[in-house]
N, CA, C and O atoms as CSV, one atom per row, in Angstrom:
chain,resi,resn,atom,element,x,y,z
A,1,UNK,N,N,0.848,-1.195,0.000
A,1,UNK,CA,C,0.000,0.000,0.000
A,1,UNK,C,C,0.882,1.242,0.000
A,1,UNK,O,O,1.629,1.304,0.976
A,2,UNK,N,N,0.959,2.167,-0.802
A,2,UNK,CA,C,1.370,3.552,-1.373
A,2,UNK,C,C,0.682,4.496,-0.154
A,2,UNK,O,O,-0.516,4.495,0.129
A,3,UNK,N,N,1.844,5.391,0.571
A,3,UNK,CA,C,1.472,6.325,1.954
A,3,UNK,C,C,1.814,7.809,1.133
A,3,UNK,O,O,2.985,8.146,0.960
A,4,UNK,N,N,0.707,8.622,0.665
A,4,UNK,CA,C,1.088,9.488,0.271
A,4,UNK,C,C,0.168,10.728,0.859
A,4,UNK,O,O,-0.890,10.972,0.279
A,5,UNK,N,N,0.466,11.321,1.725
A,5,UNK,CA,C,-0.550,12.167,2.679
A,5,UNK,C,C,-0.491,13.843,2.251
A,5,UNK,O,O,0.465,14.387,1.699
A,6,UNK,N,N,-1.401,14.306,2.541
A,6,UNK,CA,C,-2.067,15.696,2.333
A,6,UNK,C,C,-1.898,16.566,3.421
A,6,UNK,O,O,-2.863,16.339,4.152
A,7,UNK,N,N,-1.195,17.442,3.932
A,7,UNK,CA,C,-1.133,18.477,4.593
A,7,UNK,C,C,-2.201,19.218,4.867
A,7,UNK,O,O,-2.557,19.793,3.839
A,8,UNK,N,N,-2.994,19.514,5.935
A,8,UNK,CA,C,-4.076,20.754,6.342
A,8,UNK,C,C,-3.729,22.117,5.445
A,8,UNK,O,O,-4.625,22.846,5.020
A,9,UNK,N,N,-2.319,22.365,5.216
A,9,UNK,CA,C,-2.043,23.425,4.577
A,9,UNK,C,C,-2.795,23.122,3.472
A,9,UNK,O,O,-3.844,23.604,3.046
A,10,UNK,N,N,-2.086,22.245,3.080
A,10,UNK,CA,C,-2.118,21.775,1.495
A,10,UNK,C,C,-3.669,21.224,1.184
A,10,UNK,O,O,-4.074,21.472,0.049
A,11,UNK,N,N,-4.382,20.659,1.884
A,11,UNK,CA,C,-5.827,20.353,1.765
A,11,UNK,C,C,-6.947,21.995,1.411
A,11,UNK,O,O,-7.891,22.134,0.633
A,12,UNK,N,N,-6.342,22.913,2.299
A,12,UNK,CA,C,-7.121,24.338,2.306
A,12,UNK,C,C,-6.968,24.678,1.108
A,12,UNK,O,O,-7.924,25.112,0.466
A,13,UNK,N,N,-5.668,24.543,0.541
A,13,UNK,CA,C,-5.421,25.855,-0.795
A,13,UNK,C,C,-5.922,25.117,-1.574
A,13,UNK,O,O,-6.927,25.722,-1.944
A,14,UNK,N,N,-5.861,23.729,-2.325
A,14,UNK,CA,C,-6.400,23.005,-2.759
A,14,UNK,C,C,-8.004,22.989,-3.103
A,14,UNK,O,O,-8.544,22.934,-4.209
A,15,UNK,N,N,-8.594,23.055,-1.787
A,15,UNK,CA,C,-10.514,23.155,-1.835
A,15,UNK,C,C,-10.584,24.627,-2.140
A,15,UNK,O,O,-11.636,24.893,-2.720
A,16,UNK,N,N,-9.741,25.760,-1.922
A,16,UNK,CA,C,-10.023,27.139,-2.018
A,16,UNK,C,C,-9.845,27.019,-3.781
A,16,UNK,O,O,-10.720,27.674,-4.346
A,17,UNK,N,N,-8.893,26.319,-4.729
A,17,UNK,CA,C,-8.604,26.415,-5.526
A,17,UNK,C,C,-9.716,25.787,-6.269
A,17,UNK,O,O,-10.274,26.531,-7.076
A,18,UNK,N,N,-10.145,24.617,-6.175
A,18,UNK,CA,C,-11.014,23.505,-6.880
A,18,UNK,C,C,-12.236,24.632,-6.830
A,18,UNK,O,O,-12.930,24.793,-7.834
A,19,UNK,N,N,-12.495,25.475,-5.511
A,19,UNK,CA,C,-14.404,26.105,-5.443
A,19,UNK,C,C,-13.997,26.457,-6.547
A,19,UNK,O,O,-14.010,25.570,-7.400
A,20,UNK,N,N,-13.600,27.530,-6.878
A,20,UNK,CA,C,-13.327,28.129,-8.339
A,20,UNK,C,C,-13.218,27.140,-9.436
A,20,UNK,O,O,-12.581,27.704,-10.326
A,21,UNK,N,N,-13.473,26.154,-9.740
A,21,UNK,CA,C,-13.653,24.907,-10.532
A,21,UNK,C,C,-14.500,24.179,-11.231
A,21,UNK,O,O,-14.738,23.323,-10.380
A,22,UNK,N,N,-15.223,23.837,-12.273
A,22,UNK,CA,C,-15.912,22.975,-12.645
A,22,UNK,C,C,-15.666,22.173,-11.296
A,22,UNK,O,O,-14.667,22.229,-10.580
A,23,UNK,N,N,-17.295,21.096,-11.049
A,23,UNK,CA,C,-17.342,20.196,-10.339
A,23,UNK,C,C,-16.524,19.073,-11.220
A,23,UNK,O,O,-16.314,19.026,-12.432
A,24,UNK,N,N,-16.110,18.114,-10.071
A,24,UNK,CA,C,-15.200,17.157,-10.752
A,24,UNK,C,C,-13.511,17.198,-10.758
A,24,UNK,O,O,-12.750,16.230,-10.762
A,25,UNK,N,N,-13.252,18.311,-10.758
A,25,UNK,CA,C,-11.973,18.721,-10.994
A,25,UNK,C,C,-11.622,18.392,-10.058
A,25,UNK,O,O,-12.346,18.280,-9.068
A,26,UNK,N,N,-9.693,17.991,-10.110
A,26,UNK,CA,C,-8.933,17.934,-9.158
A,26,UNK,C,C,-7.603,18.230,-9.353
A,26,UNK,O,O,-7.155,18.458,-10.477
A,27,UNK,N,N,-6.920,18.247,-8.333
A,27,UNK,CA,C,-5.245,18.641,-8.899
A,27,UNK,C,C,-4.716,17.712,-9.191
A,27,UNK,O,O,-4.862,16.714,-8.485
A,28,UNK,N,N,-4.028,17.676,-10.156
A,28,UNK,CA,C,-3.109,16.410,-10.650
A,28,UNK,C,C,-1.320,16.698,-10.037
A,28,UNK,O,O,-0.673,17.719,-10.268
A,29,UNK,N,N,-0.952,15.785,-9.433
A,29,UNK,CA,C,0.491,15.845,-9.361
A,29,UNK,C,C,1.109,14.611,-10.102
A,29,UNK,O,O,0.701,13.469,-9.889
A,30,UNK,N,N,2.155,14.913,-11.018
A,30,UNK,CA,C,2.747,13.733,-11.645
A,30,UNK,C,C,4.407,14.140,-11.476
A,30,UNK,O,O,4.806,15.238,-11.088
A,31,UNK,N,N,5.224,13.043,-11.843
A,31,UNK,CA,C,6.180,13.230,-11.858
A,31,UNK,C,C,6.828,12.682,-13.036
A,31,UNK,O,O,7.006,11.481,-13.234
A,32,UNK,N,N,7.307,14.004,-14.111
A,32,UNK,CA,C,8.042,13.511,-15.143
A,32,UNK,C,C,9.355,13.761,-14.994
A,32,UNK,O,O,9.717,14.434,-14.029
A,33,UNK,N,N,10.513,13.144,-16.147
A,33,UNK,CA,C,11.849,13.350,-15.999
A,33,UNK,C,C,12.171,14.704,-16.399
A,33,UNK,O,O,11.297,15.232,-17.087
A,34,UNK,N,N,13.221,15.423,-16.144
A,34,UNK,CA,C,13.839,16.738,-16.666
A,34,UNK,C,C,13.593,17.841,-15.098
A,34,UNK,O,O,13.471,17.541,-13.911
A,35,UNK,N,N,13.603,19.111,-15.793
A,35,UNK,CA,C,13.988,19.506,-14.171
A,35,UNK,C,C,16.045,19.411,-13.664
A,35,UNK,O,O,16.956,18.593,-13.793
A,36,UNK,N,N,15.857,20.834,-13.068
A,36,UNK,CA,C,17.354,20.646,-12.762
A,36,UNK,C,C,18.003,19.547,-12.073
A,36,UNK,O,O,19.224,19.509,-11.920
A,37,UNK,N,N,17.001,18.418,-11.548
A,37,UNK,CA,C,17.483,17.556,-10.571
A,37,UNK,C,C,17.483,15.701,-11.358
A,37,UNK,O,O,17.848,14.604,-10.934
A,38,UNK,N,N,16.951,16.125,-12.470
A,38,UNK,CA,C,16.233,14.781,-13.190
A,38,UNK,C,C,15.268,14.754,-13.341
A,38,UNK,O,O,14.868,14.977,-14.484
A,39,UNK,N,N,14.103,14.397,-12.041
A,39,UNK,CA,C,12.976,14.949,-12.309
A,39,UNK,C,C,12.313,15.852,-11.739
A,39,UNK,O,O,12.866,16.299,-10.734
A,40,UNK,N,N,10.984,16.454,-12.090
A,40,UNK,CA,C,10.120,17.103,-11.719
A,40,UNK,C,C,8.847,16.980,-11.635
A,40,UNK,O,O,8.142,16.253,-12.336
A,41,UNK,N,N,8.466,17.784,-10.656
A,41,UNK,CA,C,7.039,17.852,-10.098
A,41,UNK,C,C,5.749,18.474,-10.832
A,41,UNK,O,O,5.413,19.618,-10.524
A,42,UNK,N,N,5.056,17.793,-11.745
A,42,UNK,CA,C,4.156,18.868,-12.146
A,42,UNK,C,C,2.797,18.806,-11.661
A,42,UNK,O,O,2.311,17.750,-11.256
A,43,UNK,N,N,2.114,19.992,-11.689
A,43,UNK,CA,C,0.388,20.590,-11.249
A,43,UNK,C,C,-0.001,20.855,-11.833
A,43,UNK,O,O,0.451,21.830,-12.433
A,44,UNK,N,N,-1.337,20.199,-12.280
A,44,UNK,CA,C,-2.549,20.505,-12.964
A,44,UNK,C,C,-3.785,20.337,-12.356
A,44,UNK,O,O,-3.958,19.453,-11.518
A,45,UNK,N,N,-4.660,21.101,-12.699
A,45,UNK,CA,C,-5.854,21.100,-12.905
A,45,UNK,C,C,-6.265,20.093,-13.939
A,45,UNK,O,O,-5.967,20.126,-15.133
A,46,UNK,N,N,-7.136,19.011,-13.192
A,46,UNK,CA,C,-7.876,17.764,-14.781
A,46,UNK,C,C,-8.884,17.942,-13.830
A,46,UNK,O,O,-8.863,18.429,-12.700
A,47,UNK,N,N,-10.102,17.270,-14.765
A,47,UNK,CA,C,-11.649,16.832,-14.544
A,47,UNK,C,C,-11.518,15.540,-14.723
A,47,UNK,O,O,-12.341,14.827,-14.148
A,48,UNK,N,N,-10.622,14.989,-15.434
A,48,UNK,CA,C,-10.268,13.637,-15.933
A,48,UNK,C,C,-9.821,12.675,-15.151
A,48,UNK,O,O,-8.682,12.855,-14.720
A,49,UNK,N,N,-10.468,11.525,-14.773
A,49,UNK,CA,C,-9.605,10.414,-13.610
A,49,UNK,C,C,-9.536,8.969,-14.224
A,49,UNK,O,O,-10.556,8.295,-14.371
A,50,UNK,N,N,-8.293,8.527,-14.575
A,50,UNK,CA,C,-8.267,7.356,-15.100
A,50,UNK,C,C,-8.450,6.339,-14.277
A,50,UNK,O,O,-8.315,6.531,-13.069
A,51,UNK,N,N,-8.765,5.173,-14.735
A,51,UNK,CA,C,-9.513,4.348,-13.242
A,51,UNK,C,C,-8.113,4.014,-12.621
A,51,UNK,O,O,-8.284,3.647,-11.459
A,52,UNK,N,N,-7.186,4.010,-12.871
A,52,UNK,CA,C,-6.247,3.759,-11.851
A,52,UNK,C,C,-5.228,4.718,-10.991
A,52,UNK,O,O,-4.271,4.408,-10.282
A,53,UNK,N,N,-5.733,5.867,-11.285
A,53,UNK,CA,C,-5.381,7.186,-10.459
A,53,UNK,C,C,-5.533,6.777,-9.056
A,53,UNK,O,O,-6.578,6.245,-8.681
A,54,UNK,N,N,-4.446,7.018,-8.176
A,54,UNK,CA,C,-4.418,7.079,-7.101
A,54,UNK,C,C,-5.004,8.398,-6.542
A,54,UNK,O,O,-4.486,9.467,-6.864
A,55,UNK,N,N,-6.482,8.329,-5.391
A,55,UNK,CA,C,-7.516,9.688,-5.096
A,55,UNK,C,C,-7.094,9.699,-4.175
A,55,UNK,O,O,-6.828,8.645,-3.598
A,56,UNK,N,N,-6.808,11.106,-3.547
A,56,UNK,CA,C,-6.668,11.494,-2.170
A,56,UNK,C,C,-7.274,12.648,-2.097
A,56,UNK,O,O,-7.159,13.649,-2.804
A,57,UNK,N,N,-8.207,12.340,-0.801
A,57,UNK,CA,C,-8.788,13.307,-0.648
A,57,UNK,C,C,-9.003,13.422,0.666
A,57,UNK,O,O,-8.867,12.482,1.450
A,58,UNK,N,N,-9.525,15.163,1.150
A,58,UNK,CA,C,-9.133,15.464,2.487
A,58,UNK,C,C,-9.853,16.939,2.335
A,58,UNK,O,O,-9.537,17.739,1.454
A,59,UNK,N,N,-11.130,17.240,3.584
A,59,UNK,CA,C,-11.126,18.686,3.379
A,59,UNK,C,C,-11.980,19.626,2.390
A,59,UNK,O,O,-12.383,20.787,2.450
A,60,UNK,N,N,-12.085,18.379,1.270
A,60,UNK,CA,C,-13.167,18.976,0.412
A,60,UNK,C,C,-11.857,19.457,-0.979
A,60,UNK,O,O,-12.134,20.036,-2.029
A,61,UNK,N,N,-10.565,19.025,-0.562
A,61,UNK,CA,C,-9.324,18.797,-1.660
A,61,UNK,C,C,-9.599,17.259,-2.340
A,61,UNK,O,O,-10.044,16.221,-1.852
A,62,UNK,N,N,-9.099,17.629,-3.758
A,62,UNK,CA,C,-9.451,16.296,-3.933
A,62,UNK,C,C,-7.701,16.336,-4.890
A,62,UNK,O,O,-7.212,17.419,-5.211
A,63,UNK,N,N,-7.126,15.241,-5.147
A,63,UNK,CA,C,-5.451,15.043,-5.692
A,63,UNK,C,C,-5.380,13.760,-6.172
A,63,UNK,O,O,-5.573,12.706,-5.565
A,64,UNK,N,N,-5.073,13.955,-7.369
A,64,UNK,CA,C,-4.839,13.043,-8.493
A,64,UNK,C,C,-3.375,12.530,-8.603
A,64,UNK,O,O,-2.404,13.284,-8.544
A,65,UNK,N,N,-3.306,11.328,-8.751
A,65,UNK,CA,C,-1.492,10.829,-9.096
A,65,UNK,C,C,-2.209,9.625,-9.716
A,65,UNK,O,O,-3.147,8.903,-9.380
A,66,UNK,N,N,-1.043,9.744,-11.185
A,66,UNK,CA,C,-1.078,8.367,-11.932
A,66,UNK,C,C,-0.310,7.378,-11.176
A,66,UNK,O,O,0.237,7.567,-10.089
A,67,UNK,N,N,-0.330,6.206,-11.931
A,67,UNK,CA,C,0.329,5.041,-11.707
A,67,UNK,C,C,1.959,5.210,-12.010
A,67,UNK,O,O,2.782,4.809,-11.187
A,68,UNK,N,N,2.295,5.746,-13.079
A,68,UNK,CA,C,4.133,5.660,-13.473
A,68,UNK,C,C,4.315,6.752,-12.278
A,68,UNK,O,O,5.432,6.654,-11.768
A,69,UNK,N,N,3.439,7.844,-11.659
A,69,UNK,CA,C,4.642,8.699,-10.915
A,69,UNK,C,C,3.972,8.168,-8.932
A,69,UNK,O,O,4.142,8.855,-7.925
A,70,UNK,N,N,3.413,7.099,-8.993
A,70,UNK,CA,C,3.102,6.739,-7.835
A,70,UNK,C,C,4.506,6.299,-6.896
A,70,UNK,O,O,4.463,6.548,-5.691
A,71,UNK,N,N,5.969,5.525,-7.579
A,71,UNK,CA,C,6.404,4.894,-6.995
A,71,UNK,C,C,7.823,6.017,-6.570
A,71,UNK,O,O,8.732,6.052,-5.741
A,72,UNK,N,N,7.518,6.509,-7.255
A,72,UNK,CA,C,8.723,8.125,-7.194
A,72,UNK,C,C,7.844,8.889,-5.637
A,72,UNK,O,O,8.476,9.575,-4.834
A,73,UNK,N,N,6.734,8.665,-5.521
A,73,UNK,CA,C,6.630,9.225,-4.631
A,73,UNK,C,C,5.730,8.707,-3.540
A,73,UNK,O,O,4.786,9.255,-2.970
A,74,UNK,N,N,6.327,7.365,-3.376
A,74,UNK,CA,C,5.363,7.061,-1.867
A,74,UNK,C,C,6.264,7.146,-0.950
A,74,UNK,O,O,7.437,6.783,-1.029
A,75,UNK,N,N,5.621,7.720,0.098
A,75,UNK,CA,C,6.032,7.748,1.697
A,75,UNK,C,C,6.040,9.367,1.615
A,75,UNK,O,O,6.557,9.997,2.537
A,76,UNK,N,N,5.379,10.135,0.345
A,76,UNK,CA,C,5.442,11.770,0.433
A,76,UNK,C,C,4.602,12.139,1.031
A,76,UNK,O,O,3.553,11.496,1.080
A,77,UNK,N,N,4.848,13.848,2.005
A,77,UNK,CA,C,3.646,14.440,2.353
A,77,UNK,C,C,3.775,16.065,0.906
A,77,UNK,O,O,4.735,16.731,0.519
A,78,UNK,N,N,2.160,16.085,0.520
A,78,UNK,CA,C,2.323,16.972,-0.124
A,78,UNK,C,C,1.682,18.130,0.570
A,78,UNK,O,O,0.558,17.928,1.030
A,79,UNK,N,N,2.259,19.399,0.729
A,79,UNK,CA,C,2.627,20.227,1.567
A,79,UNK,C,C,2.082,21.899,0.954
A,79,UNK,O,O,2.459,22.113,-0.199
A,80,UNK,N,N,1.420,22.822,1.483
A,80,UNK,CA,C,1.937,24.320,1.315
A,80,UNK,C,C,2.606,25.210,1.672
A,80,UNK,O,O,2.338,25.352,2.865
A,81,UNK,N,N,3.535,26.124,1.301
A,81,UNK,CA,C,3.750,26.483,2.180
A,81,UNK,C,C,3.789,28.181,1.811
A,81,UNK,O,O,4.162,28.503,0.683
A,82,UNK,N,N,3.501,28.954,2.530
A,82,UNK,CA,C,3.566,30.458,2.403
A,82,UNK,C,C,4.575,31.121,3.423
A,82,UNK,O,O,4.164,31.448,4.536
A,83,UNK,N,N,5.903,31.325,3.051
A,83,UNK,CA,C,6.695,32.004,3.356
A,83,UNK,C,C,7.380,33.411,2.795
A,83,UNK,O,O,6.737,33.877,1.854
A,84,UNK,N,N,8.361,34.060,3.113
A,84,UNK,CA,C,9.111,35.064,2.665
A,84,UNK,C,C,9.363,34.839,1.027
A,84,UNK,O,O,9.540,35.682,0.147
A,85,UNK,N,N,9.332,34.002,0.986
A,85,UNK,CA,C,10.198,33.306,-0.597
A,85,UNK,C,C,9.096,33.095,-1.372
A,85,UNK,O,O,9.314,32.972,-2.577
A,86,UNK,N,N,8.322,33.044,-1.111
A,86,UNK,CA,C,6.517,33.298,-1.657
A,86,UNK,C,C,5.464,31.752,-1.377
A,86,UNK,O,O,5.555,31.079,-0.351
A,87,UNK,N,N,4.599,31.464,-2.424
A,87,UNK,CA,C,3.443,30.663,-2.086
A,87,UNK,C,C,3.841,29.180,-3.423
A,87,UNK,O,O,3.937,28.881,-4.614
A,88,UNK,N,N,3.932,28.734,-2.064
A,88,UNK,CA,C,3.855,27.180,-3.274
A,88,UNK,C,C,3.426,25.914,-2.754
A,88,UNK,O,O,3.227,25.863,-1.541
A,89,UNK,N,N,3.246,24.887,-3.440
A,89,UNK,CA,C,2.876,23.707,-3.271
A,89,UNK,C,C,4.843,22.691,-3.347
A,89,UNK,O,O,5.822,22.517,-4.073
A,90,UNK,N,N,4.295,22.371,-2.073
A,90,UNK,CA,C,6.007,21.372,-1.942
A,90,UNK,C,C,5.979,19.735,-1.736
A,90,UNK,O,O,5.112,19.437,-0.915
A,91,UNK,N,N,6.429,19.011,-2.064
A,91,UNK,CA,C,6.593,17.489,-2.179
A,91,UNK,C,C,7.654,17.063,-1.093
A,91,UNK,O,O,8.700,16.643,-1.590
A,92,UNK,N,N,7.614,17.078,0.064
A,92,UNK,CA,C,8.487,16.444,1.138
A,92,UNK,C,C,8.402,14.982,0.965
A,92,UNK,O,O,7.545,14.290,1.515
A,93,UNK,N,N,9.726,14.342,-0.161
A,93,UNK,CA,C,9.794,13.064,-0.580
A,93,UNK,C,C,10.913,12.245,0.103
A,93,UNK,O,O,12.026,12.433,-0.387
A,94,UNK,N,N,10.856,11.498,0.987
A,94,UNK,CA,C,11.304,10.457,1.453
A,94,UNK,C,C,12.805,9.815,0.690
A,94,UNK,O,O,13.863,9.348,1.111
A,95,UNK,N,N,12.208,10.095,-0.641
A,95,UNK,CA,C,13.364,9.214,-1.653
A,95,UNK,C,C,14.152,10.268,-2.222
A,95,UNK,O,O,15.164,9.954,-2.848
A,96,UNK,N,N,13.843,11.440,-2.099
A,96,UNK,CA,C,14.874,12.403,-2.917
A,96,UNK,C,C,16.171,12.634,-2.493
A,96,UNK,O,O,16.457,13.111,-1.395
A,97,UNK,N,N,17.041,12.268,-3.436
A,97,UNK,CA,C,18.488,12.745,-2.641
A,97,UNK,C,C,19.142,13.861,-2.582
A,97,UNK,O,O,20.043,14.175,-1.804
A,98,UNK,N,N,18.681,14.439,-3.401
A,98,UNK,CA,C,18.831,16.126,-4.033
A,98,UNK,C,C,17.538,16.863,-3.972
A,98,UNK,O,O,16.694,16.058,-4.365
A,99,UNK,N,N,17.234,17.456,-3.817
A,99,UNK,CA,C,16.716,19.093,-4.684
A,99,UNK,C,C,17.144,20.109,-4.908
A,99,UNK,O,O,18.220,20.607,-4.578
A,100,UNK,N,N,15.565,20.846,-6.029
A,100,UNK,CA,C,16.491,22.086,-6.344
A,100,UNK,C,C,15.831,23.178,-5.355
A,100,UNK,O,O,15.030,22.701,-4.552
A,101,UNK,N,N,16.008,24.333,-5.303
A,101,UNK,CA,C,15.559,25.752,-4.440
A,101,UNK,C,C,14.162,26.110,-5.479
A,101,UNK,O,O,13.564,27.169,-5.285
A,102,UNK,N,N,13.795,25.356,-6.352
A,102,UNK,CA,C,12.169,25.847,-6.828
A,102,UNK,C,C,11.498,25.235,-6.127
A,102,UNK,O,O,10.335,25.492,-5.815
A,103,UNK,N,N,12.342,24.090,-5.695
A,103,UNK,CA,C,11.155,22.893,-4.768
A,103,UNK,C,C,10.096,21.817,-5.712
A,103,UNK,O,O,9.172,21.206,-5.176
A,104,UNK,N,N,10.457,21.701,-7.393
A,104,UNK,CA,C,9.605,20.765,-8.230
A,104,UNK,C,C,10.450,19.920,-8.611
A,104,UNK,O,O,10.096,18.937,-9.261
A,105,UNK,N,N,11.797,20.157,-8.258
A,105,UNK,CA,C,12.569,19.327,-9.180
A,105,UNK,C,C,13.610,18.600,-8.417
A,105,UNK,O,O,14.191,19.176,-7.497
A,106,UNK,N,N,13.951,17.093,-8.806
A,106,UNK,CA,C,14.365,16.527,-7.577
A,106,UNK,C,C,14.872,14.971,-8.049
A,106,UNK,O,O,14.244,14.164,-8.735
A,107,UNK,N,N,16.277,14.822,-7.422
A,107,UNK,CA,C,16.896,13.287,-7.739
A,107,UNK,C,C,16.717,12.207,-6.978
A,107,UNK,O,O,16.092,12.377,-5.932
A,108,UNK,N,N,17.115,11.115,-7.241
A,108,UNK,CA,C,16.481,9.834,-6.704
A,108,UNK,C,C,17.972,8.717,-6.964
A,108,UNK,O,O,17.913,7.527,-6.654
């Protein structure tokens, strides 16, 4: 079983983001290669859920992950955070051995 948990931060901005949304919608996080680190983190907005999307939901957030970027990232908490350095969505990954200072991009 794949442990990939949602932050209270990260659950709020998420449902604040989706109201503004077609019903249905959710955020997609995937992880493709490239990125200063190898790979990277990407966010979308889909309405689209393939039946084997891993759903997490929390809060009235709802978060999408396919199957190829499930194994890059279990044991992650996905995170917000609003600091000095500004507003983002962060991947605190278990397996990364590197990152970069954008916080999407990241080695293994």
């Amino acid at each position: 079983m794949l442990d990939i948990t949602l932050s209270d931060n990260a659950a709020k901005r998420i449902s604040r983001i989706l109201s503004k949304e077609a019903e249905g919608t959710a955020l997609r996080i995937s992880v493709s290669g490239g990125g200063c680190s190898g790979f990277q983190y990407e966010f979308d907005l889909d309405a689209t859920r393939a039946p084997d999307d891993l759903v997490i939901e929390k809060n009235g957030a709802t978060v999408l992950i396919d199957q190829i970027s499930l194994p890059y990232m279990d044991g992650s908490e996905i995170d917000f955070v609003d600091d000095l350095m500004g507003q983002s969505f962060q991947i605190k990954n278990p397996h990364a051995t590197a990152s970069c200072g954008c916080g999407t991009s990241f080695a293994i």
